[in-house]
C-alpha positions as CSV (number, residue, x, y, z in Angstrom):
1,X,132.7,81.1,92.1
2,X,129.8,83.9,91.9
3,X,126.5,83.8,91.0
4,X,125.8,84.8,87.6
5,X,122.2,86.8,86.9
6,X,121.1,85.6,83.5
7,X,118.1,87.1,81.1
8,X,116.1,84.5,82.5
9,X,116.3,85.4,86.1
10,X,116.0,89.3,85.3
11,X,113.0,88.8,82.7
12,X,111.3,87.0,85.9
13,X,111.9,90.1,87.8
14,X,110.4,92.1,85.2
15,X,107.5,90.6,84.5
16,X,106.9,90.8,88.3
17,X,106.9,94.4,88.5
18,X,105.0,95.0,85.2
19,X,102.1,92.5,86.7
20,X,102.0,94.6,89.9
21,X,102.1,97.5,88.0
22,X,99.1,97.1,85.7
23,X,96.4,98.8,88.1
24,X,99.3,101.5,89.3
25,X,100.0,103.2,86.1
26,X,102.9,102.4,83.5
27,X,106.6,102.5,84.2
28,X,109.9,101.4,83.0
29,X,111.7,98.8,84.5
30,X,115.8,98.2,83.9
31,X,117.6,94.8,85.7
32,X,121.4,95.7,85.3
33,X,124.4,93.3,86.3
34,X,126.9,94.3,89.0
35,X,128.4,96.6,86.5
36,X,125.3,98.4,85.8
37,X,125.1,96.9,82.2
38,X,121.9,96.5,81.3
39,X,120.1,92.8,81.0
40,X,116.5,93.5,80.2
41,X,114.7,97.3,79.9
42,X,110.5,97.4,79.3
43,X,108.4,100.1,79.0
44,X,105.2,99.9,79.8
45,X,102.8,100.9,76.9
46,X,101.6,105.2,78.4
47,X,105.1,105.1,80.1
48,X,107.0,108.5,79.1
49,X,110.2,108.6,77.4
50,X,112.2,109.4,80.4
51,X,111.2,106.6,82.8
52,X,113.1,104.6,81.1
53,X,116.7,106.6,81.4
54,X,115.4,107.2,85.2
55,X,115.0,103.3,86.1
56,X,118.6,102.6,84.1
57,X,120.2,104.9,86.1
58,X,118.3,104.1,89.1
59,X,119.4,100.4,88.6
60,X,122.9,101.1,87.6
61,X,123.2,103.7,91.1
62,X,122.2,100.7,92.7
63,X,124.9,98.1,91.0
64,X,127.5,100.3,91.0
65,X,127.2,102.2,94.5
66,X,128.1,100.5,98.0
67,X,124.4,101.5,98.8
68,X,122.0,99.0,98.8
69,X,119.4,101.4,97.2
70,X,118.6,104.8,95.9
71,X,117.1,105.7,99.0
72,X,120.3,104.8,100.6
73,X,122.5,106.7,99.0
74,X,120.4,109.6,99.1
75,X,120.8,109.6,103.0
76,X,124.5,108.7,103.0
77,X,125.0,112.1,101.2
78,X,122.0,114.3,102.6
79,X,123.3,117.2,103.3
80,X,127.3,117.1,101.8
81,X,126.9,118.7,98.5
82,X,130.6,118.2,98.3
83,X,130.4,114.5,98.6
84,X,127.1,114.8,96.0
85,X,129.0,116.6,93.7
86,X,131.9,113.9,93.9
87,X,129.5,111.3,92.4
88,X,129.2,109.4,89.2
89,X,127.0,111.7,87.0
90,X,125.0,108.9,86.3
91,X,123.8,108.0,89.7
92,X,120.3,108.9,90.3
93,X,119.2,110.0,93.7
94,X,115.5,109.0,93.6
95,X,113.7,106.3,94.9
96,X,113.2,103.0,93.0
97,X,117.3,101.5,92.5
98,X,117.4,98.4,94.3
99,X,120.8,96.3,94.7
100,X,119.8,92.5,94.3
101,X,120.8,89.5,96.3
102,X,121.3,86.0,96.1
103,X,122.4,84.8,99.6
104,X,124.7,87.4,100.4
105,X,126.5,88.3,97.1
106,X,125.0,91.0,95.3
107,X,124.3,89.9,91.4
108,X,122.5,93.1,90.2
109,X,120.2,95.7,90.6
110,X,116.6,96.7,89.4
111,X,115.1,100.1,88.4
112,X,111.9,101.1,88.3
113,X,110.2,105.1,86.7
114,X,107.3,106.4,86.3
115,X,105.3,106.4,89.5
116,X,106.0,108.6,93.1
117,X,109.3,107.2,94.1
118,X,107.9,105.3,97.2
119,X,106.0,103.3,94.7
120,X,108.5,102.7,92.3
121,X,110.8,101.5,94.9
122,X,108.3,99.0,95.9
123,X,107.5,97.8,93.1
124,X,111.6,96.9,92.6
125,X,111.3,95.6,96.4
126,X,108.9,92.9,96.0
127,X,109.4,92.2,92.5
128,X,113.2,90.9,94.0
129,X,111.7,89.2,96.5
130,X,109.1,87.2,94.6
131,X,111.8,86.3,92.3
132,X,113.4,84.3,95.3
133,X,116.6,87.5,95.6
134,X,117.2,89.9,98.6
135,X,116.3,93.3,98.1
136,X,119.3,95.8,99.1
C-alpha cells in the first residue's frame, strides 16, 4: 500500500527549515508529492520573488527525477549537454531538491531558495531528517 505524505507531515518539514533558517537569511521552502504537485510553499518575510519558483522546481526535479537530489542530477549530466538539453524544462540544476524517504519508498521531495546552494540544500537535508524521513 504506499505511504501517503499529507499537509501535516510536510508543514512539519517546513517549519523545520524556516526555524533553522531564521539567523541564515530568508528563503522559500516547497514540499511536493511524488508527482511534484505541490503540498505546502512559504516564503520567508525579505525572501525575493524568485526563491520561491526556484525551491518548487528544486523540489519537483527532486520528485520527479530518479536522482535523489539536485546535486545528483547535476553530476549524472555534467558534462552531456545532449542529455541536459533532453530534460524536463522544469528541472532545476542547483542545489537544495531533496527526494524524501520513509523507509525506502520515496513520498516526496523538499525545496529550498534563497541562500548559496550548499546551504539551501542543507537546510532541506536536516529539515527531512528531523521530521523522522530519509533525505535522498
Amino acid at each position: 500500500m504506499g505511504h501517503r505524505f499529507g499537509h501535516v507531515q510536510a508543514l512539519a518539514l517546513v517549519e523545520r527549515v524556516l526555524v533553522d533558517a531564521a539567523e541564515l537569511g530568508p528563503v522559500s521552502v516547497v514540499v511536493t508529492d511524488t508527482h511534484g504537485e505541490v503540498v505546502v510553499a512559504v516564503r520567508m518575510d525579505g525572501a525575493a520573488l524568485d526563491t520561491e519558483l526556484n525551491a518548487r522546481r528544486k523540489a519537483y526535479t527532486a520528485a520527479r527525477s530518479d536522482a535523489t537530489s539536485t546535486r545528483a542530477l547535476a553530476e549524472k549530466v555534467a558534462g552531456s549537454p545532449t542529455e541536459l538539453a533532453s530534460f524536463d524544462p522544469l528541472y532545476s540544476f542547483f542545489l537544495g531538491g531533496i527526494a524524501l524517504f520513509l523507509d525506502d519508498e520515496r513520498i516526496g521531495a523538499v525545496g529550498v531558495s534563497g541562500l548559496a546552494g550548499d546551504v539551501d540544500e542543507r537546510l532541506a537535508r536536516d529539515a527531512a531528517i528531523a521530521s523522522g524521513l530519509r533525505p535522498g
